[in-house]
C-alpha positions as CSV (number, residue, x, y, z in Angstrom):
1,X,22.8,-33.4,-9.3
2,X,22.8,-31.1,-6.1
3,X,20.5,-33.1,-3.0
4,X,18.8,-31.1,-0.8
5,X,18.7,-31.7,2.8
6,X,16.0,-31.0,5.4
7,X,16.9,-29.0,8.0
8,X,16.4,-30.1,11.6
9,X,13.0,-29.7,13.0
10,X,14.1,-28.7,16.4
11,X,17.1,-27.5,16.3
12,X,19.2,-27.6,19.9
13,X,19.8,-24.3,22.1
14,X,23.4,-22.3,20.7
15,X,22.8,-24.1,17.0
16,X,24.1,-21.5,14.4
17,X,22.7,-20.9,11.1
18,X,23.0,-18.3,8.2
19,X,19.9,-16.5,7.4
20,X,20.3,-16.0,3.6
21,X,17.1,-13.9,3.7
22,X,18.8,-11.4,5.6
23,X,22.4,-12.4,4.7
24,X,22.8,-12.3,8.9
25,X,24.1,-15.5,11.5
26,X,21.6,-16.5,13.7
27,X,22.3,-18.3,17.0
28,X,18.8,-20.3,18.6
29,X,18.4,-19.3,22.0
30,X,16.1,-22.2,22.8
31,X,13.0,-20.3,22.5
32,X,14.0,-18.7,18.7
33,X,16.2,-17.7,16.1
34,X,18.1,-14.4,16.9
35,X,20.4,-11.9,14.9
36,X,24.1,-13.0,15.8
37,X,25.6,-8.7,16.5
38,X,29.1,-7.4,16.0
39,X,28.6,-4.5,17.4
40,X,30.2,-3.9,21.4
41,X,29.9,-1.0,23.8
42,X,33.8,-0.2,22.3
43,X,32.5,0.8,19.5
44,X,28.8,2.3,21.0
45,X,30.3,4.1,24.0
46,X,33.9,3.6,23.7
47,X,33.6,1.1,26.7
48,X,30.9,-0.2,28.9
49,X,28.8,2.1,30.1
50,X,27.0,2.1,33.1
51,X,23.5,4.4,33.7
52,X,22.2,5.2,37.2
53,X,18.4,6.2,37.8
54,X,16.5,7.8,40.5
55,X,16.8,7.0,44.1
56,X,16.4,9.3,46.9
57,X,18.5,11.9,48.3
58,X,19.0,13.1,51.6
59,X,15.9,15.6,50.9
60,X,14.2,14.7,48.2
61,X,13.6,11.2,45.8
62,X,14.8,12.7,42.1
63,X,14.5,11.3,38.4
64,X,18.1,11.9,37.8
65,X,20.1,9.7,35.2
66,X,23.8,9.8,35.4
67,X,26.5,7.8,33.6
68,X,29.8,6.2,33.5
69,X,32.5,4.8,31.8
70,X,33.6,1.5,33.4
71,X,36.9,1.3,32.0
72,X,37.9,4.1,33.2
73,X,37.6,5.5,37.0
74,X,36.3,9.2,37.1
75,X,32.9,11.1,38.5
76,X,29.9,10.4,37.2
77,X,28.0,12.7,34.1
78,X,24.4,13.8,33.5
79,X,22.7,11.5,30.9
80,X,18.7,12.9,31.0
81,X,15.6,12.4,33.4
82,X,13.6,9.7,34.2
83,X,9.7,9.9,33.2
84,X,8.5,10.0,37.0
85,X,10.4,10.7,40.2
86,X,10.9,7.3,42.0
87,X,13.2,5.0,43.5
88,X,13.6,1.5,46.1
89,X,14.7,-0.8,43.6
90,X,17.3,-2.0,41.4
91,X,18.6,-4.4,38.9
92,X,19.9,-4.3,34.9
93,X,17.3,-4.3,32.4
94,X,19.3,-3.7,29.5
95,X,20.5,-4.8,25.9
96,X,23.2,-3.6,24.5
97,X,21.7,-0.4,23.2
98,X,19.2,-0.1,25.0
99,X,18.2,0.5,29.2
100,X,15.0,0.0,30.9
101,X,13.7,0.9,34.4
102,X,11.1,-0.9,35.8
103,X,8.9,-0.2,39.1
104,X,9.6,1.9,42.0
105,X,8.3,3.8,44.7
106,X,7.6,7.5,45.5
107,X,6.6,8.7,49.0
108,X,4.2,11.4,48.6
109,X,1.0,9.2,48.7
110,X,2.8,6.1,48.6
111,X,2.6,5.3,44.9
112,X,4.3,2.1,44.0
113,X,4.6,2.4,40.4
114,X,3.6,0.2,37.2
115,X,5.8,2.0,35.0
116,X,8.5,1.0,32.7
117,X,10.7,3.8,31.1
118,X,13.8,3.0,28.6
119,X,16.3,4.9,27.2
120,X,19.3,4.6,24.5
121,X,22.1,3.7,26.3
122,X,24.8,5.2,23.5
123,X,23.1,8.7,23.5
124,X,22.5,10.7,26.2
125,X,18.7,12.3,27.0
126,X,15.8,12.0,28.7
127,X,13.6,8.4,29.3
128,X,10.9,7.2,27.1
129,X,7.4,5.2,28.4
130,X,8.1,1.8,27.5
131,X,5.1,0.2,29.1
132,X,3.9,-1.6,32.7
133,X,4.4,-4.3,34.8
134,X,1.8,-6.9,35.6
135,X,1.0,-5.1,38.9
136,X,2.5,-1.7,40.3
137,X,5.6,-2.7,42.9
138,X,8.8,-1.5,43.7
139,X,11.9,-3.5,45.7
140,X,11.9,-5.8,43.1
141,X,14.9,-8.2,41.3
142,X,15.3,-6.9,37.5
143,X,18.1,-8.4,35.4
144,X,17.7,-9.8,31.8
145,X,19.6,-11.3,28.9
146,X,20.6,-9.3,25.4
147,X,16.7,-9.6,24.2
148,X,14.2,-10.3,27.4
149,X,13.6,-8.0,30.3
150,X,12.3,-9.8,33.7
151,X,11.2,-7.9,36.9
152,X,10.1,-10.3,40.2
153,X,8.8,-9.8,43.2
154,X,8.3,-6.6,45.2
155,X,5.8,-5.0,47.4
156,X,2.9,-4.2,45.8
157,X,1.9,-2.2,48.3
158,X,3.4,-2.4,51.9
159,X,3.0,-4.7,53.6
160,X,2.2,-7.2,50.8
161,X,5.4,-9.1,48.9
162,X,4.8,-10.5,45.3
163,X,6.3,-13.7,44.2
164,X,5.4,-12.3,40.3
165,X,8.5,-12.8,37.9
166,X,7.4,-10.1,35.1
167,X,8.9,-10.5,31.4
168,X,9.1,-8.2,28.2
169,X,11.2,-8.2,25.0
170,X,13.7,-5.6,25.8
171,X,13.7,-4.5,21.3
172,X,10.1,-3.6,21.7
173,X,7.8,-1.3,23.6
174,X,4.5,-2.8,25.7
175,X,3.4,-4.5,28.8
176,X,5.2,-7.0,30.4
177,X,3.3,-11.1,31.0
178,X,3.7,-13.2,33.6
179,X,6.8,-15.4,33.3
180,X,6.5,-17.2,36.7
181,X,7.1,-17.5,40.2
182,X,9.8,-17.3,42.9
183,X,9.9,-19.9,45.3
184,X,9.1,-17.2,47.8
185,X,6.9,-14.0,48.4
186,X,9.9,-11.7,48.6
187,X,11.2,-8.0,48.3
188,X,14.4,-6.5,47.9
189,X,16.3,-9.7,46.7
190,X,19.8,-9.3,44.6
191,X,19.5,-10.3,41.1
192,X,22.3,-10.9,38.0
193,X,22.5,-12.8,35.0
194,X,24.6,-14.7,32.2
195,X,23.4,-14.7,28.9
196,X,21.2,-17.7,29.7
197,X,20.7,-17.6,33.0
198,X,19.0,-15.0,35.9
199,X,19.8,-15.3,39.4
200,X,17.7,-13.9,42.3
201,X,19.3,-13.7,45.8
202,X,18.6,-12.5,49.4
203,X,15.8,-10.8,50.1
204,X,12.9,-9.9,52.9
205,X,10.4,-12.5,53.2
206,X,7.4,-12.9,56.2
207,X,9.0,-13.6,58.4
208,X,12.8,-11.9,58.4
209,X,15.1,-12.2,55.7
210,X,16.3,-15.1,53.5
211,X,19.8,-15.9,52.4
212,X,18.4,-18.4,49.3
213,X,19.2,-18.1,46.5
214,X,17.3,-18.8,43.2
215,X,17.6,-18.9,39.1
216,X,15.9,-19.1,36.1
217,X,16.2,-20.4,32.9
218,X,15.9,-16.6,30.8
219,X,14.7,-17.7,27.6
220,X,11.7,-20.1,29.1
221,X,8.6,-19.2,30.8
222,X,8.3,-21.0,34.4
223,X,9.0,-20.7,38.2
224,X,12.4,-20.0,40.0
225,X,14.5,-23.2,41.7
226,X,16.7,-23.6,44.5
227,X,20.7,-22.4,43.6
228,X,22.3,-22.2,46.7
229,X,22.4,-20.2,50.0
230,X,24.5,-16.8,50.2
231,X,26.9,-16.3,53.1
232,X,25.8,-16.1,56.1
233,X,22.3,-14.7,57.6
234,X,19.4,-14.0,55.6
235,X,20.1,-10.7,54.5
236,X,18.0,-7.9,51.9
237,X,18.9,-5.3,49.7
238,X,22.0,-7.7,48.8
239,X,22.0,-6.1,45.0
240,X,24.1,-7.5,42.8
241,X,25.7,-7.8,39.1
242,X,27.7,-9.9,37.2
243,X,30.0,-10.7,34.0
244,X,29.3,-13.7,32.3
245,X,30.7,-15.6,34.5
246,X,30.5,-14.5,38.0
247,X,27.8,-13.0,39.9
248,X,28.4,-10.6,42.9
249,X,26.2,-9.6,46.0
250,X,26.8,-6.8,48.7
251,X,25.6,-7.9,51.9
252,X,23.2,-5.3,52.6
253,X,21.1,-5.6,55.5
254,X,22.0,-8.4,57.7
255,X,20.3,-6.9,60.3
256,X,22.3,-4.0,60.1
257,X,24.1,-2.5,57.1
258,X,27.3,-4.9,56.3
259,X,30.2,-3.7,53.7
260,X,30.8,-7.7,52.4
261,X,30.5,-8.6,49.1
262,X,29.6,-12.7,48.2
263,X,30.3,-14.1,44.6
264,X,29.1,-17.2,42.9
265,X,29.5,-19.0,39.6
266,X,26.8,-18.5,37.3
267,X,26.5,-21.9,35.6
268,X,26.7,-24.0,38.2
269,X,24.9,-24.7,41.4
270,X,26.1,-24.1,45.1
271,X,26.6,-21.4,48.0
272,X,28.4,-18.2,47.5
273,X,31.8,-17.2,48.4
274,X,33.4,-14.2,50.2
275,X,34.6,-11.6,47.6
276,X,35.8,-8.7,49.7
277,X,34.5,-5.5,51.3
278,X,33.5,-2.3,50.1
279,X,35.2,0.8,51.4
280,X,32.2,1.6,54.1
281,X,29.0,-0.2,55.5
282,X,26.3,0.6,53.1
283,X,22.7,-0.2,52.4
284,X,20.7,0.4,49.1
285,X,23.6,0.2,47.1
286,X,23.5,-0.2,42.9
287,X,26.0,-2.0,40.8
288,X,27.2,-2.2,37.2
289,X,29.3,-4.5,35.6
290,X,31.6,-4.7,32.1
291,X,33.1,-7.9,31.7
292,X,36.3,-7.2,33.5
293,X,34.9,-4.9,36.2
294,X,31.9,-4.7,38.9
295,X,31.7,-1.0,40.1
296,X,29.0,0.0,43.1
297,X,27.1,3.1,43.2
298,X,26.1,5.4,46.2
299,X,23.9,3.7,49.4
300,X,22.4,5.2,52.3
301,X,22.0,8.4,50.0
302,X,26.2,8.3,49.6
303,X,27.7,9.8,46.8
304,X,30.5,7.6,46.4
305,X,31.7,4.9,43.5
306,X,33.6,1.8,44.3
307,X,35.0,-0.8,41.9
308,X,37.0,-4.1,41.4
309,X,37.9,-6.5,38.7
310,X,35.0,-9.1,38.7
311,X,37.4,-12.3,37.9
312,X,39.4,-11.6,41.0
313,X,38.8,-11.0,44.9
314,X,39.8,-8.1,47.2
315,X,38.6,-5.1,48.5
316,X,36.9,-2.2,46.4
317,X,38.3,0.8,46.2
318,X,37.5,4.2,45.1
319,X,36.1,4.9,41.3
320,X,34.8,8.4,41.6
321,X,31.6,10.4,42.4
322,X,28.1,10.5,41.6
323,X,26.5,13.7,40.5
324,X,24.4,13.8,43.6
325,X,24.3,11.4,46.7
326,X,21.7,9.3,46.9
327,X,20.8,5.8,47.2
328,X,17.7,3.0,45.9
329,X,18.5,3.9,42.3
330,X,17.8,1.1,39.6
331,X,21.0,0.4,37.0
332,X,21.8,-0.6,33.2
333,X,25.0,-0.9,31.1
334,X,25.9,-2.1,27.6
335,X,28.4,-4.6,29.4
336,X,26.9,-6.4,31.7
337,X,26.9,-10.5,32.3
338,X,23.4,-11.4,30.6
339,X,24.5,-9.6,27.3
């Protein structure tokens, strides 16, 4: 006689199971059961591919999309157009199919925008409306796992800085909820991620800049706790990106523009370490990563790409060119640490 047993009530965050309703593994990610995917950017893309939105140019701020390959080195390609014109901030929102841009800031009238646009990272073409955040800011800290989307703090507008971590479920289109706080009112903060993990570093903060560093738990709602302390000063418009392992941040403004680059280990708890410099000081910098390679894009409306292998240290050195220089562009890629 076959027994039937229960299964667990609460089953324990990375718990596998087969769904024989839709013949699929599931892995619970703490908060629910998700589809276990055997799909990977090599067989999307035919690598990891990175996408590079808006920014500002030396005359004008643009909705331009370009993309990458991140395997390979080589000048970057048009992908589409954003919905709006806008730049000043930065970050991965992405899954592995798809890319979302949140925020953002366009001069003429000073608009800080609400807005949320997505595209499909495997096809090339023009942004979609996704949704809003909370509350219109730009300078904000995206990054995001394979399935959730979070956004924090900003201005919202000049001279204000939010401490609002936003979230949304990267599959679907609609608003984004409030997921929490950061320990700090604070603009223009780094920001990476593991698969379970988000980290938020640097930023501008009343008064000067900060050189904390802070994380989250993805998958739960609440506020941001102490990490560490990034090398050095405080410093803003550190942006960063990471593998699964390793995060990276440029220096940024420190109080000028500074060509370092820090690194830290995702699961664990501590100060970053020196990584190596980029090929020029630079400010407002974007980066992508696959999981064997970090590459920077542009800064201080530069046209150039840099890269180097994530899992080692060293110096950057040259990838290519974007289509247009220009700098304060927001980022995705199909690769990248949180996926």
């Amino acid at each position: 006689m076959a027994i039937d047993y229960p299964s667990l009530d609460k089953p324990t965050a990375g718990a596998f199971r087969f769904n024989t309703d839709s013949s699929q593994m599931e892995i619970y990610d703490g908060n629910q059961w998700t589809g276990v995917l055997s799909t990977s950017p090599d067989q999307q893309t035919g690598g990891t591919r990175g996408c590079l939105a808006g920014g500002y140019t030396p005359s004008a701020w643009v909705n331009t999309i370009d993309y990458i390959n991140i395997a390979t080195t080589g000048d970057a390609v048009d992908f589409g157009d954003m919905t709006v014109a806008r730049g000043d901030y930065s970050g991965t929102i992405s899954s592995r199919t798809r890319g979302c841009f949140a925020g953002g800031y366009f001069p003429s009238g000073k608009v800080r925008y609400d807005v949320i646009d997505y595209i499909t990272i495997a096809q090339t073409g023009n942004a979609i409306d996704f949704g809003n955040l909370t509350q219109g800011r730009n300078s904000g800290a995206p990054l995001s796992s394979a399935t959730r989307g979070l956004y924090a703090g900003g201005y919202y507008p000049a001279p204000s800085r939010s401490d609002i971590i936003d979230y949304f479920t990267i599959a679907s289109t609609g608003n984004a909820a409030d997921f929490g706080n950061l320990t700090d009112e604070t603009r223009h903060a780094g920001s990476c991620a593991s698969p379970t993990r988000g980290i938020f570093a640097g930023g501008n903060i009343n008064p000067g800049f900060t050189n904390h560093i802070q994380y989250v738990t993805i998958a739960t709602l609440g506020n941001a706790a102490q990490f560490g302390d990034l090398l050095g000063n405080g410093r803003q418009t550190c942006y960063g990106a990471s593998n699964t392992i390793r995060g990276c941040f440029n220096h940024g403004v420190s109080p000028s523009y500074v060509n370092a680059v820090d690194y830290l280990t995702i699961a664990t708890l501590g100060n970053s370490e020196d990584f190596g410099d980029l090929s020029t000081n630079v400010n407002h910098t974007t980066a992508v990563t696959s999981p064997t390679r970090i590459v920077m894009y542009g800064g201080n409306a530069k046209n150039e790409i840099q890269c180097h292998q994530i899992m080692s240290t060293g110096n950057f050195v040259d990838f290519g060119n974007l289509t247009a220089a220009r700098g304060s562009c927001s980022s995705a890629s199909n690769g990248h640490g949180g996926l």
